[in-house]
MISEKOL-819458 format. One line per field, with one value per atom (N, C-alpha, C): atom name; x, y, z. Coordinates in steps of 0.2 Angstrom, whole numbers. Layout:
N
atom = [CA/...];
x = [X/...];
y = [Y/...];
z = [Z/...];
//
This chain:
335
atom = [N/CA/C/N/CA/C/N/CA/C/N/CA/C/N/CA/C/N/CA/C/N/CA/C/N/CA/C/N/CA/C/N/CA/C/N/CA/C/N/CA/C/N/CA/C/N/CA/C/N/CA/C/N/CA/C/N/CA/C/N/CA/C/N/CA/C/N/CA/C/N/CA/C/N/CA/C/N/CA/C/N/CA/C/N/CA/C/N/CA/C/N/CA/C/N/CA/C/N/CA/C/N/CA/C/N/CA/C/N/CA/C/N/CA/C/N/CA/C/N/CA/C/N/CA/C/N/CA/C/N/CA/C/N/CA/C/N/CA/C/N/CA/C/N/CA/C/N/CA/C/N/CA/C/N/CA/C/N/CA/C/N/CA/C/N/CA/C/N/CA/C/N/CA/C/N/CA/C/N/CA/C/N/CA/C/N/CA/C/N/CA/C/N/CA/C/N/CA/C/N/CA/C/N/CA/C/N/CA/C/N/CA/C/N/CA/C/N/CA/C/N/CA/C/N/CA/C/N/CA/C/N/CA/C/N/CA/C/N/CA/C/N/CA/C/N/CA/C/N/CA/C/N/CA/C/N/CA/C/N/CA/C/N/CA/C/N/CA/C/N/CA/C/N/CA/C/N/CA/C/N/CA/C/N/CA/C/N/CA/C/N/CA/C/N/CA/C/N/CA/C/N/CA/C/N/CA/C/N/CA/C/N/CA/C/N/CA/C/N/CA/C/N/CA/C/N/CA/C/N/CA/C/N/CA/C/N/CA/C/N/CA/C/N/CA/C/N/CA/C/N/CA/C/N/CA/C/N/CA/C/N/CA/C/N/CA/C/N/CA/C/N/CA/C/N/CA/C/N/CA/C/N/CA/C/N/CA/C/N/CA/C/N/CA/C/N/CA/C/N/CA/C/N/CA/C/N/CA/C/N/CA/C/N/CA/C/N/CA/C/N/CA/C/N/CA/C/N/CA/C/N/CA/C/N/CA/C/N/CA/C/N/CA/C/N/CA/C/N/CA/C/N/CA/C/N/CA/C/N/CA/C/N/CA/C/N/CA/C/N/CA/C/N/CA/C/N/CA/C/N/CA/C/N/CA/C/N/CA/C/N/CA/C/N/CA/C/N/CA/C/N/CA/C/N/CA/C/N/CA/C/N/CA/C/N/CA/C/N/CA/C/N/CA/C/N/CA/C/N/CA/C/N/CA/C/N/CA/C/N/CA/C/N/CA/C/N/CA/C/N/CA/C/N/CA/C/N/CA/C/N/CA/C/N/CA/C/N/CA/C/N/CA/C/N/CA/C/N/CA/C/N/CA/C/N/CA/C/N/CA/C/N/CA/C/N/CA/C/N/CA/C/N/CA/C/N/CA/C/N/CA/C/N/CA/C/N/CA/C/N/CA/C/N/CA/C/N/CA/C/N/CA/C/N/CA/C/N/CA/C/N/CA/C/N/CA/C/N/CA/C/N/CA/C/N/CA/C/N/CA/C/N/CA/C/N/CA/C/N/CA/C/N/CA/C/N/CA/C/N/CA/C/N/CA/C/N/CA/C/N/CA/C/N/CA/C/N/CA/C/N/CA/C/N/CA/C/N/CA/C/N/CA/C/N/CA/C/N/CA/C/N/CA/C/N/CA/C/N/CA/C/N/CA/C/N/CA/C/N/CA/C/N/CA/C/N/CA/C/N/CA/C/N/CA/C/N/CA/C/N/CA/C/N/CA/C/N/CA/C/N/CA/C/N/CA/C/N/CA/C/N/CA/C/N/CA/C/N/CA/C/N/CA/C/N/CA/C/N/CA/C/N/CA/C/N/CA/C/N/CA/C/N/CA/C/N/CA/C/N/CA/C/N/CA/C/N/CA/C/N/CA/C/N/CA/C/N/CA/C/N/CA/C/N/CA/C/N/CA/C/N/CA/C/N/CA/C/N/CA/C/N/CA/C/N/CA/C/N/CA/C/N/CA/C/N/CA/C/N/CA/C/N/CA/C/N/CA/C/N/CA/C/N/CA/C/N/CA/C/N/CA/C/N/CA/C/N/CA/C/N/CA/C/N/CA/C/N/CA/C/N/CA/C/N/CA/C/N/CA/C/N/CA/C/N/CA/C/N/CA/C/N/CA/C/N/CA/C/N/CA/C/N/CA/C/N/CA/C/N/CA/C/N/CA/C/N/CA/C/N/CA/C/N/CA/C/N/CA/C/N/CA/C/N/CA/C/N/CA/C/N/CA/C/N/CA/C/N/CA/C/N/CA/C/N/CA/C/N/CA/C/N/CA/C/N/CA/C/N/CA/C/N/CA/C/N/CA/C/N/CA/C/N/CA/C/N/CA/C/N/CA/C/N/CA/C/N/CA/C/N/CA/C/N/CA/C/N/CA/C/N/CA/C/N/CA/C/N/CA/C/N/CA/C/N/CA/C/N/CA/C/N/CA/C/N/CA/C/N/CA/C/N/CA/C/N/CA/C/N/CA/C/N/CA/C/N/CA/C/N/CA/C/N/CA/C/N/CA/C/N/CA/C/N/CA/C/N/CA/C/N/CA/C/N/CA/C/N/CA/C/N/CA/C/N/CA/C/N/CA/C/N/CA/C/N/CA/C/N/CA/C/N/CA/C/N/CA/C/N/CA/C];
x = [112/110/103/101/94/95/87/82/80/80/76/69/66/58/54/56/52/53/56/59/53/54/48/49/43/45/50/56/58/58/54/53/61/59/67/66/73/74/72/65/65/65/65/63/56/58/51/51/45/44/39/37/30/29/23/21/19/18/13/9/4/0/-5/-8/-10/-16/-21/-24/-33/-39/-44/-48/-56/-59/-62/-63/-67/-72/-77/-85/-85/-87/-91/-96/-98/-100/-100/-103/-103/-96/-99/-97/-90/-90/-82/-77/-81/-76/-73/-76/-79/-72/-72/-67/-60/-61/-55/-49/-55/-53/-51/-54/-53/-46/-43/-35/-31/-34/-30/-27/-33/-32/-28/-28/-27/-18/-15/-9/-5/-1/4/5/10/13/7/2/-2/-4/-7/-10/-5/0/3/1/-4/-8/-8/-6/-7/-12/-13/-19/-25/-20/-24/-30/-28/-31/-34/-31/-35/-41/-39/-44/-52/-52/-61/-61/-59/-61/-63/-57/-58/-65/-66/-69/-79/-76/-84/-87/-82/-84/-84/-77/-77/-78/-77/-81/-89/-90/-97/-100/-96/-98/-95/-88/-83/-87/-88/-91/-95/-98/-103/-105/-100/-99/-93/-89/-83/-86/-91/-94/-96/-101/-108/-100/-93/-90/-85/-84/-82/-88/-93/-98/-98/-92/-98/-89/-85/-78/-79/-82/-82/-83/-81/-80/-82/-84/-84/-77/-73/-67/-64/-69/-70/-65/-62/-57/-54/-54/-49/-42/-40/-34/-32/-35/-34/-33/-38/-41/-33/-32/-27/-17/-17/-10/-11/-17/-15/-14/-15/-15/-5/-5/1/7/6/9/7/0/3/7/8/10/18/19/25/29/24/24/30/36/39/43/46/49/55/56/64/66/63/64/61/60/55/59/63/64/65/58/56/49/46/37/36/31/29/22/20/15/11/6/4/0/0/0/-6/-9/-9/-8/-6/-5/-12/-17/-24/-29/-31/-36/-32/-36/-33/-32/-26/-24/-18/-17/-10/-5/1/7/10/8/12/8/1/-1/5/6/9/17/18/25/27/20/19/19/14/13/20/23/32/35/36/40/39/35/33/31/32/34/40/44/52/58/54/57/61/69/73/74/73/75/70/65/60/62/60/60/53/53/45/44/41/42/35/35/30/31/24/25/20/25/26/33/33/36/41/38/38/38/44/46/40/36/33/33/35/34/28/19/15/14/17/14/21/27/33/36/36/39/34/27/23/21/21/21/28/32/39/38/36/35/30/25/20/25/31/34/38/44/49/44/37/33/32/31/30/35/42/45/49/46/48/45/40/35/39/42/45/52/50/58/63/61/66/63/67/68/69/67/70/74/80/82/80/76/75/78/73/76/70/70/64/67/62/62/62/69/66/62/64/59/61/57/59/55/56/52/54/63/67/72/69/71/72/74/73/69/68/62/56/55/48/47/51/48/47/53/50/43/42/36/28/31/25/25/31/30/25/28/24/17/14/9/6/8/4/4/9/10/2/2/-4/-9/-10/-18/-19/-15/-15/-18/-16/-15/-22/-24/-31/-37/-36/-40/-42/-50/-52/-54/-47/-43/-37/-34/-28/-29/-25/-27/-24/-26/-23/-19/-19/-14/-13/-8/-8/-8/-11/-10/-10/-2/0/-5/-8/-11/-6/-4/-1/-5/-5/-9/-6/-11/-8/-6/0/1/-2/-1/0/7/8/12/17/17/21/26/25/27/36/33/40/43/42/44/50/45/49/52/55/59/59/51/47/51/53/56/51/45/39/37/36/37/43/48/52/51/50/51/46/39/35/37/38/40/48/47/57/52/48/45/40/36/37/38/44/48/53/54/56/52/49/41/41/39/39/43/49/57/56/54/52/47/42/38/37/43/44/36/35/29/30/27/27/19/22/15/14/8/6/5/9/10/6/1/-5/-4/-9/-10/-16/-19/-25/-29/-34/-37/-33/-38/-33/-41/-39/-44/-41/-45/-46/-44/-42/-41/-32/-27/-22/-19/-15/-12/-11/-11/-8/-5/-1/3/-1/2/-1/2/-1/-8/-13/-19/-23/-27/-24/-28/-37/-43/-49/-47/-44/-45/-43/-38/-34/-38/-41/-47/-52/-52/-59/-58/-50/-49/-45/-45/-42/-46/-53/-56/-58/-57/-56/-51/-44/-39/-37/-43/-44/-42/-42/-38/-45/-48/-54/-53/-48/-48/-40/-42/-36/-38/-31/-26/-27/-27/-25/-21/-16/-15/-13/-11/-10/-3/5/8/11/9/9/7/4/0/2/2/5/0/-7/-14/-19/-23/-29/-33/-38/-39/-45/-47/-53/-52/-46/-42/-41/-40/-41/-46/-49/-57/-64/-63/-70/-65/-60/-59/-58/-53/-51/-56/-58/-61/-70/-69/-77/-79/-78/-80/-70/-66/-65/-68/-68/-72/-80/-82/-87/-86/-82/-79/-76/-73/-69/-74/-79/-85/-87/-91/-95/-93/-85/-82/-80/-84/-84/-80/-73/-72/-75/-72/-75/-73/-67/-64/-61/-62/-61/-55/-51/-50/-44/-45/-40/-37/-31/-25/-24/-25/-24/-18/-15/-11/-8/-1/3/-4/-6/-8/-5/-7/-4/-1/-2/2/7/8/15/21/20/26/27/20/18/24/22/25/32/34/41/43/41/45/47/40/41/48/49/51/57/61/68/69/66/66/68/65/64/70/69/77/82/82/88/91/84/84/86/84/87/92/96/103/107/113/114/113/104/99/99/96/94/100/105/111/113/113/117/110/105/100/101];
y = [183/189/191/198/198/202/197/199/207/210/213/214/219/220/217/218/217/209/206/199/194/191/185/181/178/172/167/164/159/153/148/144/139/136/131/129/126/120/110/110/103/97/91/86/83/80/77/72/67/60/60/58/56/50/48/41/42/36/39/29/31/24/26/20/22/27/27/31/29/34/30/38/35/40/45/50/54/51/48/44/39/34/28/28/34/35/34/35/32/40/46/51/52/52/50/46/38/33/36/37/41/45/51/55/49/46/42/40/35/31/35/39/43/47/48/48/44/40/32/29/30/23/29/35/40/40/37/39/34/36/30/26/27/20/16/17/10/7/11/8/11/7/8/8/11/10/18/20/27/30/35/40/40/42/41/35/27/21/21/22/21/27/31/35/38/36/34/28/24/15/17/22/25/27/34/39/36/34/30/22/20/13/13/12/11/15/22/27/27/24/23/18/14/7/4/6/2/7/14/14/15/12/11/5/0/-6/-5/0/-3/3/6/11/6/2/-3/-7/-8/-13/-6/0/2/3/3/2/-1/-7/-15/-15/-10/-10/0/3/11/9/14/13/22/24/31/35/32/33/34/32/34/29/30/23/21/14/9/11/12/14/21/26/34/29/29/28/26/20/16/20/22/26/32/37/42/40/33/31/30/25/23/30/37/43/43/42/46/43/36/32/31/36/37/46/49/54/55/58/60/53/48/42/43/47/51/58/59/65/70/78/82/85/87/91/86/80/75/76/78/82/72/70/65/67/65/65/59/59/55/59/56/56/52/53/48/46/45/46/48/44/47/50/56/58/62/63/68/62/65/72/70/74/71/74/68/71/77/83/89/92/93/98/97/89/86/90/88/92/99/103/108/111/106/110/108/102/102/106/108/114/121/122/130/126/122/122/120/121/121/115/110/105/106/107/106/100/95/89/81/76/74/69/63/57/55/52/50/42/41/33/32/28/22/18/16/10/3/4/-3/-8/-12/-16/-21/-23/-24/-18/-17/-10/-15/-9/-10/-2/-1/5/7/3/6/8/8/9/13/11/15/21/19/24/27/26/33/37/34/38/43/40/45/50/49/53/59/59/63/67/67/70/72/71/73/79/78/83/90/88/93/98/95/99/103/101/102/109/111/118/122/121/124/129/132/138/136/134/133/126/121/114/112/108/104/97/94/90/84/77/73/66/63/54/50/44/40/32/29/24/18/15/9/2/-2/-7/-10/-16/-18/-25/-29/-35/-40/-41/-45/-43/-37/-34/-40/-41/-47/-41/-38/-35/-32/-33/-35/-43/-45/-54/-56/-53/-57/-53/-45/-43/-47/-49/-55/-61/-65/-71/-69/-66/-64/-63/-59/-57/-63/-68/-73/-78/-77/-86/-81/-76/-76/-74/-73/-73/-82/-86/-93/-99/-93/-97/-96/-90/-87/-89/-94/-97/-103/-106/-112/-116/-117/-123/-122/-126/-128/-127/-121/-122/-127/-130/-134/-132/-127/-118/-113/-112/-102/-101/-94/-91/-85/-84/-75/-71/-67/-63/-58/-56/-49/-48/-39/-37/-39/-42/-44/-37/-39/-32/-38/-34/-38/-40/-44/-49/-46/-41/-37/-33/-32/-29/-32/-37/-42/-41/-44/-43/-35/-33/-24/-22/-30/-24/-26/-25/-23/-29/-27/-32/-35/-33/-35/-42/-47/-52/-55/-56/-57/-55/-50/-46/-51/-51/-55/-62/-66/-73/-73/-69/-69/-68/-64/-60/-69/-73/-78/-81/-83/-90/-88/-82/-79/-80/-79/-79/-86/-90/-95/-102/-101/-103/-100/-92/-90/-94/-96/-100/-107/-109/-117/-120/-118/-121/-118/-121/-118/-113/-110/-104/-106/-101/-102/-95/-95/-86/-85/-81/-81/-71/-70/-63/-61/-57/-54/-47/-47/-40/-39/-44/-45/-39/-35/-30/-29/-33/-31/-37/-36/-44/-47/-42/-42/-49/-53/-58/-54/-59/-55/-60/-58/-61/-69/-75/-82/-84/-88/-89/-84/-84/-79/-82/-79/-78/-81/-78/-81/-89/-92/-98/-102/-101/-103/-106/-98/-101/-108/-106/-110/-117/-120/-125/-130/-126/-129/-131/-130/-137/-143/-143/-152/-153/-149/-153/-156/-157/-157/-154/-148/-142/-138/-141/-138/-131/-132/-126/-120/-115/-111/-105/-100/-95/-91/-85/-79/-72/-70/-63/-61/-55/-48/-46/-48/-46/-39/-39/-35/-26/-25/-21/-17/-13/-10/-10/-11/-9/-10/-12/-17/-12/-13/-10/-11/-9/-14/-20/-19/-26/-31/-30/-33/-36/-29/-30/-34/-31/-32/-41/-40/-44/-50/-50/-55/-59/-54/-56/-59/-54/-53/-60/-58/-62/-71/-67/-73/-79/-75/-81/-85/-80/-84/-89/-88/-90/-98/-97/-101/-109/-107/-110/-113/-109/-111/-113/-115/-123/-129/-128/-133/-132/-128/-126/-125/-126/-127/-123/-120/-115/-109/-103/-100/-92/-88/-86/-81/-72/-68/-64/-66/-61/-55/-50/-45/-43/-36/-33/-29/-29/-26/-20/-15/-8/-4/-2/0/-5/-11/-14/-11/-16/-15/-17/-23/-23/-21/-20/-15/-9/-6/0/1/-3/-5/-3/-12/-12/-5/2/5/10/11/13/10/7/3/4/5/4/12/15/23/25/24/28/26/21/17/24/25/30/37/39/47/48/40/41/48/52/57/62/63/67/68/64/65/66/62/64/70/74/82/85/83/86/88];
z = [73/69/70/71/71/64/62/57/57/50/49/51/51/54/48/42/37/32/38/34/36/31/32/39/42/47/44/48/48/51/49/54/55/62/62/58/54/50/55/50/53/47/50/45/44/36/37/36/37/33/31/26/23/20/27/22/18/11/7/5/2/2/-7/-8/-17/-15/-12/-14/-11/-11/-8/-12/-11/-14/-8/-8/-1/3/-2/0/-2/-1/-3/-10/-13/-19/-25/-29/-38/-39/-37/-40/-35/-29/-27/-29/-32/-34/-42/-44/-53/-51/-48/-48/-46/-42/-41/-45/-47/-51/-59/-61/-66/-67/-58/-58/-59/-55/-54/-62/-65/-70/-77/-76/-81/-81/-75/-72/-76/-83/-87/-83/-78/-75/-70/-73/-68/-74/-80/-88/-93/-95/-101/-108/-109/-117/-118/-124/-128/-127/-124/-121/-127/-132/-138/-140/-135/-138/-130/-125/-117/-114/-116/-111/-116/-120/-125/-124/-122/-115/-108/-106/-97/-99/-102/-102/-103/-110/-113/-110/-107/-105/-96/-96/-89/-82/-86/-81/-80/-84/-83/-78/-79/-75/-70/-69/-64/-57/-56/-53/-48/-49/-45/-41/-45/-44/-39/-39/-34/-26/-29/-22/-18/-19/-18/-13/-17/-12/-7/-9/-3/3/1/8/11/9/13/19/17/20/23/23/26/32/35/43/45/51/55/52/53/53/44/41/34/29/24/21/25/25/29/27/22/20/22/23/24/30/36/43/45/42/44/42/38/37/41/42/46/55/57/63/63/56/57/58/56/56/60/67/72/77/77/82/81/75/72/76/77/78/87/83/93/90/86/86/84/81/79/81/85/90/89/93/92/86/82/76/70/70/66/64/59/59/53/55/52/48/44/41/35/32/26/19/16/11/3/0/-3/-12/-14/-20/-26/-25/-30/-24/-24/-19/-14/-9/-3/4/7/5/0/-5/-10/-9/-12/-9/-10/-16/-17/-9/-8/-2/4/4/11/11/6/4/6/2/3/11/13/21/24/23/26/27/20/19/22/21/27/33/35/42/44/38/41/38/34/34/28/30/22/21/24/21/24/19/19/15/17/19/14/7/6/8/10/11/8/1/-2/2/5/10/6/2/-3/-2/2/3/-5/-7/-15/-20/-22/-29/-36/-35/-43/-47/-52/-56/-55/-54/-53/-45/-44/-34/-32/-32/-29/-33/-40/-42/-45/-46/-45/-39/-35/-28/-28/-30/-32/-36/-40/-46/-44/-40/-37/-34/-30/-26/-29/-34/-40/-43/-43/-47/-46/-37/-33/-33/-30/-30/-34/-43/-50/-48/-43/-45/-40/-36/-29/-31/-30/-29/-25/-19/-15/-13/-14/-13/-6/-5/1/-3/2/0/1/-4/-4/-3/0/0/-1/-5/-4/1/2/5/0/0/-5/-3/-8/-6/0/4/11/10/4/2/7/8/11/17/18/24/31/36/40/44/47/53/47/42/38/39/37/38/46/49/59/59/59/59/57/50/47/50/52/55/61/68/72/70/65/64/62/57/56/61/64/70/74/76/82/79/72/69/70/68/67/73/79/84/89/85/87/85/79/74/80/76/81/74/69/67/64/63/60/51/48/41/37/31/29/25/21/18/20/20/21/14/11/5/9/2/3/-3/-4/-8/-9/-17/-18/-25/-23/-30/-35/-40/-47/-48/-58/-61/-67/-74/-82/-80/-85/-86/-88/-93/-96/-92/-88/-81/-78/-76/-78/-84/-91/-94/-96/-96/-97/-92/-85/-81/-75/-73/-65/-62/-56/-52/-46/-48/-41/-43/-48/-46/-41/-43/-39/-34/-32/-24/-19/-22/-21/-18/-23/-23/-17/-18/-11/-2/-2/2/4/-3/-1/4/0/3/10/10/19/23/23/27/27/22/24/27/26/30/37/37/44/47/42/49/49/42/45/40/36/34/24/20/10/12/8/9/1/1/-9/-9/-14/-16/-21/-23/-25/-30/-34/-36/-36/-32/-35/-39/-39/-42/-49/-55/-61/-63/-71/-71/-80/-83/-90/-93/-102/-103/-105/-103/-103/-99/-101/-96/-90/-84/-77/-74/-70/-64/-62/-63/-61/-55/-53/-52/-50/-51/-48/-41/-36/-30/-31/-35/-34/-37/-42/-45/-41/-38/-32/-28/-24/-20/-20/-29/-29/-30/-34/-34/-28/-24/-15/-14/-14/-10/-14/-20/-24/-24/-22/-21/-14/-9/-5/2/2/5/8/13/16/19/22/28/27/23/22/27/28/30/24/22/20/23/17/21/13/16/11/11/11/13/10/5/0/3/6/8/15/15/24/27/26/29/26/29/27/22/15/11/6/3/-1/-3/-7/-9/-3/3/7/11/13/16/13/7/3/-4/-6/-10/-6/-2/1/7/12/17/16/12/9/3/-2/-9/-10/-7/-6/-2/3/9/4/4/-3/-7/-12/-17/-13/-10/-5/-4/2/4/-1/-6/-10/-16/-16/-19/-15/-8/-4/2/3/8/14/20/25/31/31/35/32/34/30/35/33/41/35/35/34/39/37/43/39/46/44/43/41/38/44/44/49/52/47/51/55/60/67/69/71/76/80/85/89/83/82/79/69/70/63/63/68/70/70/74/78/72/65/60/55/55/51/53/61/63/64/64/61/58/50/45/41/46/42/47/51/55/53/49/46/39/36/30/33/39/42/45/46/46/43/48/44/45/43/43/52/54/62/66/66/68/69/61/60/66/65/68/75];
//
């Protein structure tokens, strides 16, 4: 049928995917973090306290102070390439790019700061996409991480006239090509080491405690994601939490204590990783690699060594890409 002379462009119908990851400030700044953070911590489901009793805490206290203290640690982790986190997902989209075929549009996202997922949405969709894929590339379902990253996207298209039809990505805690991907990736950080650890610790970001109880299935996800991994590699791993922030019970054990009590229990030379994480981040760079390793040493510790984080990888990648194809079943077919 031809068009009208006066009818809008149409573009083909395409698909889409959207990574999407928590979020990173623009600059390494007081007044970049400041704005960041000021979304981040403002969003119900990462602080559930009454706006009325939390945000004259955010506003009068911790805006004032968190930071510049956490700018001072995105410095010591910024890169040419700008957040590790951005840097690193918008690689992971492009090495994704052309992986499901040319009427597949791949893109990122990030849930607090730019670019966010309504724009990402928004740009899909005038380029054709009636049906998009969000993928939270949160391995482990936490209400604070996967289902706000959803909810940004339920939101978006809450504004839209014309809908695209949605899917998200669920969790992939015990996926088996997440877990071979991590064995792999640990056995050759390991093997690349000049010692033999006498632990491996998995770091996953703490939540409150309450979180569990109300529901959240991310402990568990955790502790399963664990013990896979560690059957995969034939060895007990110590499943650890980190990045505990305010005076709330959190998730135990905590990741720094840990640290610090392994070398009186005579555990000189540890392994770390982050499996929690799709790409290495401050949590990872500056907490882990950084102020762990400190911490670690100077309770006597003698070897000290963190594995990175799928990222890009070959098999980073593979897995995302089995994994999301898994999800466009259907979709890419009818295509």
């Amino acid at each position: 049928m031809t068009l009208p002379p006066d009818h809008p462009p149409v573009p083909r119908p395409r698909i889409g995917v959207l990574l999407t990851n928590l979020g990173t400030p623009d600059a390494p700044d007081t007044a970049s973090v400041k704005r960041y953070l000021g979304e981040f911590l403002s969003d119900r489901r990462v602080v559930e306290i009454p706006p009325l009793l939390w945000q004259p805490i955010l506003r009068g206290i911790i805006l004032r102070t968190r930071p510049a203290k956490s700018a001072h640690a995105y410095q010591q982790v910024w890169s040419e390439d700008g957040s590790p986190l951005a840097a690193i997902t918008k690689a992971q989209s492009r090495a994704l790019e052309g992986a499901f075929g040319p009427g597949v549009l791949v893109d990122w996202a990030m849930r607090y700061g730019n670019p966010s997922i309504a724009d990402r949405l928004a740009a899909m969709k005038a380029a054709g996409c009636e049906r998009i894929l969000v993928a939270p590339l949160y391995p482990q379902y936490c209400a604070a991480t996967t289902a706000t990253a959803n909810d940004a996207a339920f939101a978006a298209l809450a504004k839209m006239r014309w809908q695209p039809a949605l899917r998200t990505l669920p969790p992939y805690h015990d996926d088996a090509l997440y877990i071979a991907a991590l064995k792999d990736s640990v056995e050759a950080g390991i093997a690349a080491l000049d010692f033999e650890p006498d632990a491996v610790i998995t770091s996953f970001h703490g939540m409150p405690e309450r979180t569990l109880v109300l529901g959240d299935p991310y402990h568990c996800h955790c502790q399963k994601t664990g013990r896979l991994l560690g059957e995969a590699l034939g060895r007990k791993l110590v499943v650890t939490f980190q990045s505990r922030f305010g005076r709330a019970k959190w998730l135990e054990p905590a990741t720094d204590t840990t640290l610090e009590a392994l070398p009186g229990q005579g555990v000189k030379r540890v392994a770390i990783l982050a499996p929690g994480f799709s790409a290495d981040c401050l949590e990872t760079l500056e907490e882990l690699a950084i102020r762990g390793r400190e911490s670690f040493i100077a309770a006597g510790g003698t070897d000290f060594a963190y594995l990175p984080c799928l990222n890009a990888s070959a098999p980073g990648i593979e897995m995302l890409r089995s994994i999301l194809a898994r999800e466009l079943a259907g979709w890419v077919d009818a295509a």
